[in-house]
ZARO-254738 format. One record per residue (C-alpha): chain; residue in one letter; z, y, x. Coordinates in nm, 4 decimals, decimal comma, padded with zeros to 6 digits, always signed. Layout:
! ZARO-254738
<'A' 'A' <Z Y X>>
...
//
This chain:
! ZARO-254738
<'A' 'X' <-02,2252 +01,4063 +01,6183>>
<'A' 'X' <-01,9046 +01,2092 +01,5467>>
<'A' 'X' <-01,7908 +00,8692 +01,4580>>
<'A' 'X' <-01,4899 +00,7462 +01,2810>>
<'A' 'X' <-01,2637 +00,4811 +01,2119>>
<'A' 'X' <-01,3706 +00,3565 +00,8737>>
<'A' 'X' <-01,1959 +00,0353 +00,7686>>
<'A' 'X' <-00,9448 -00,2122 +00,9577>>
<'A' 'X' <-01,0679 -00,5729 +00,8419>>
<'A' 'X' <-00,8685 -00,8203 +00,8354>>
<'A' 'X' <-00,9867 -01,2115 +00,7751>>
<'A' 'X' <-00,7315 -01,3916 +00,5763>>
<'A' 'X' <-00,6651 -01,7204 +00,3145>>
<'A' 'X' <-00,5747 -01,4958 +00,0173>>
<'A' 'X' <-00,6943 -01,0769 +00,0023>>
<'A' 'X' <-00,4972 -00,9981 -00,2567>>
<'A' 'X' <-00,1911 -01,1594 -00,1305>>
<'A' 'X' <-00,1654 -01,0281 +00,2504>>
<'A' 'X' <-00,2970 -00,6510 +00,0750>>
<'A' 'X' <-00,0043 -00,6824 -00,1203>>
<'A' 'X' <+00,2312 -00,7201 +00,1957>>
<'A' 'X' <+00,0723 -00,4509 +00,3895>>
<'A' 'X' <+00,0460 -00,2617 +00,0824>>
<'A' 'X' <+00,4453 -00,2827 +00,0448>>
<'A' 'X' <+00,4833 -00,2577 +00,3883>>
<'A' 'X' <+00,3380 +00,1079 +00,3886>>
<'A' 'X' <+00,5090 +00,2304 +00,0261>>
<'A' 'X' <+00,1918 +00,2275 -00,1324>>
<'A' 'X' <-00,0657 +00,0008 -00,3746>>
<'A' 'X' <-00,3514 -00,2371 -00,3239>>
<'A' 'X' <-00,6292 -00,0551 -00,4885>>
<'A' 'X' <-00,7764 -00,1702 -00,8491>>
<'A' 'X' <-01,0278 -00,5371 -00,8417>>
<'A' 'X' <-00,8192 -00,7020 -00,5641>>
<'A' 'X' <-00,8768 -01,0551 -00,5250>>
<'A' 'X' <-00,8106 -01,3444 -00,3459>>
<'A' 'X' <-01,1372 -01,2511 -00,1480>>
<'A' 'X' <-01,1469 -00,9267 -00,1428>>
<'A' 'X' <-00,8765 -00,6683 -00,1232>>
<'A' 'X' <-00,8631 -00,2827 +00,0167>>
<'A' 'X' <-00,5995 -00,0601 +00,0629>>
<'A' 'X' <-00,6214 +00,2969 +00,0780>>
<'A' 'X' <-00,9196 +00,3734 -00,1262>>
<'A' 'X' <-00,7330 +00,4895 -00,4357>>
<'A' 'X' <-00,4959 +00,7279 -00,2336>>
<'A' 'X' <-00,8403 +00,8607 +00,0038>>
<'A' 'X' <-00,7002 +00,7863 +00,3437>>
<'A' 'X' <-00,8719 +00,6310 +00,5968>>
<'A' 'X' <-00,8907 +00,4273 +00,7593>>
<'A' 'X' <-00,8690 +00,1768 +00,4903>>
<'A' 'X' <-00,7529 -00,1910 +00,5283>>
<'A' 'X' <-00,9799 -00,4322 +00,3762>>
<'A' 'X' <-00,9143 -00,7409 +00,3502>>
<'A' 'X' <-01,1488 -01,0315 +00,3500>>
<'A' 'X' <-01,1150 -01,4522 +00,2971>>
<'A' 'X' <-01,2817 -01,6638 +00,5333>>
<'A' 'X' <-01,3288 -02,0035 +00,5015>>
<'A' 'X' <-01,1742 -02,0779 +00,8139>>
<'A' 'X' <-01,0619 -01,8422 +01,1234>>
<'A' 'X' <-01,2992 -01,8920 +01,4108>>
<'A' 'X' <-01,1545 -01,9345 +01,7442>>
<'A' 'X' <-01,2017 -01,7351 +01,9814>>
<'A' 'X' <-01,2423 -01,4671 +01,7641>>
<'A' 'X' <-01,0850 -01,1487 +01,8397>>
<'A' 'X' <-00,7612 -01,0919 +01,6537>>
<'A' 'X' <-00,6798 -00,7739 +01,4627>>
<'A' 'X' <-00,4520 -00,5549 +01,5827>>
<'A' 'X' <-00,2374 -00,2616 +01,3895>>
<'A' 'X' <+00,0245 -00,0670 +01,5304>>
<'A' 'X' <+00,2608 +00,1268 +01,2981>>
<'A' 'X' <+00,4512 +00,4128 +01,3734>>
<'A' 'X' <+00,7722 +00,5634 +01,2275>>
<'A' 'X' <+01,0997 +00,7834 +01,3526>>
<'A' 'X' <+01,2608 +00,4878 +01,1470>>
<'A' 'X' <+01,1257 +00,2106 +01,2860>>
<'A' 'X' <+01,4567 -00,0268 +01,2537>>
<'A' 'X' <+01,4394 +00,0482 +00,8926>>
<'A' 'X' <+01,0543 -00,1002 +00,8775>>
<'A' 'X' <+01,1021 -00,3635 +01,1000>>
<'A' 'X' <+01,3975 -00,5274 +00,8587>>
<'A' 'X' <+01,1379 -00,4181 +00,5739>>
<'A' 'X' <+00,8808 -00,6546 +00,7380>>
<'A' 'X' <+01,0788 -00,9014 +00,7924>>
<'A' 'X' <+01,2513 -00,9089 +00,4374>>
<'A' 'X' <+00,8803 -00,8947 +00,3329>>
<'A' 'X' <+00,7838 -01,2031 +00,4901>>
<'A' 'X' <+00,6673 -01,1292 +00,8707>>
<'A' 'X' <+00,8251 -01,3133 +01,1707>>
<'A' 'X' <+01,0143 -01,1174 +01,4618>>
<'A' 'X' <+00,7977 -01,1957 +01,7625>>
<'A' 'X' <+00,9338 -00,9481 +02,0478>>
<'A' 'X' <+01,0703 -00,6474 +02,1918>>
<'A' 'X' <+00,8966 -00,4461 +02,4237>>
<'A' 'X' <+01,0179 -00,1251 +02,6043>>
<'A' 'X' <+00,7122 -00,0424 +02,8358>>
<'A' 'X' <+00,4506 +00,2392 +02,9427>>
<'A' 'X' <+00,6986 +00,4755 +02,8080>>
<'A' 'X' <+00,7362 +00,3550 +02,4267>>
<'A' 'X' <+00,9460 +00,1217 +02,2455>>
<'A' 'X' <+00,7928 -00,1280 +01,9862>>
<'A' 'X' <+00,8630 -00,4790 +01,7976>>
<'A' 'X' <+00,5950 -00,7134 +01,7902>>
<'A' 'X' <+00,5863 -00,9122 +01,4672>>
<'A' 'X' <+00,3435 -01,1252 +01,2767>>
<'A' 'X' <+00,2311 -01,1152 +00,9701>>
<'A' 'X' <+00,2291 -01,3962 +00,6706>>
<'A' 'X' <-00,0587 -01,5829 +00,7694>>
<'A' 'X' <+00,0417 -01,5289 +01,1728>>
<'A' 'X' <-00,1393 -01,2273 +01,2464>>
<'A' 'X' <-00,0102 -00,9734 +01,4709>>
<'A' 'X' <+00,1127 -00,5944 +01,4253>>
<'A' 'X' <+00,3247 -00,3671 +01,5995>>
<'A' 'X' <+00,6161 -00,0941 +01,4463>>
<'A' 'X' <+00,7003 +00,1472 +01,7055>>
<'A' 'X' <+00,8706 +00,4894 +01,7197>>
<'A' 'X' <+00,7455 +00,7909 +01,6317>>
//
C-alpha cells in the first residue's frame, strides 16, 4: 500500500491570479476554467503534485501556512524571475548543508528557491 502527494493547496484572495504567478514562475500554464476561486496547475501537463488554488473568505489565524520549496541548478536566475514577477526577497539562508532564498509570494505567502 502507498500514499502520495496529491495536490499542494493554497488559500488565497484571487485563484486565478496567484496560479498565474506560480504558473509563470515554473514555465508553464494554469490549466483551462481558472477562476478567481478556483485555480489548478498541473493538471493539463499530468504532473503531480498539482497546485490548486482556492479563495477563502478570509485567512484564519493560526492556520498553518503553506510551504513550497523549489529547486533549480539556476536558482539566481529564478529568484530575479520571482522577484520581477512580483514576490518579495525575504532572506538568505546557507544552513544544514544547502543554500536557499526565502521569498514571499503576492499575497505574502512563503516559498523557498534553492539549488539543485
Amino acid at each position: 500500500m502507498t500514499i502520495a502527494l496529491a495536490n499542494v493547496t493554497i488559500d488565497c484572495d484571487n485563484a486565478a491570479s496567484l496560479a498565474a504567478f506560480y504558473a509563470e514562475l515554473m514555465d508553464t500554464t494554469v490549466d483551462p476554467e481558472a477562476s478567481e476561486f478556483f485555480a489548478t496547475v498541473g493538471k493539463s501537463a499530468g504532473t503531480t503534485p498539482l497546485l490548486m488554488f482556492i479563495k477563502v473568505p478570509d485567512k484564519t489565524p493560526g492556520k498553518n501556512v503553506v510551504h513550497l520549496d523549489f529547486a533549480s541548478a539556476q536558482s539566481p536566475d529564478y529568484i530575479e524571475r520571482a522577484i520581477s514577477l512580483g514576490a518579495k526577497h525575504i532572506a538568505d539562508f546557507d544552513e544544514y548543508g544547502g543554500q536557499w532564498t526565502t521569498l514571499a509570494d503576492p499575497e505574502g505567502n512563503l516559498f523557498d528557491i534553492g539549488k539543485a
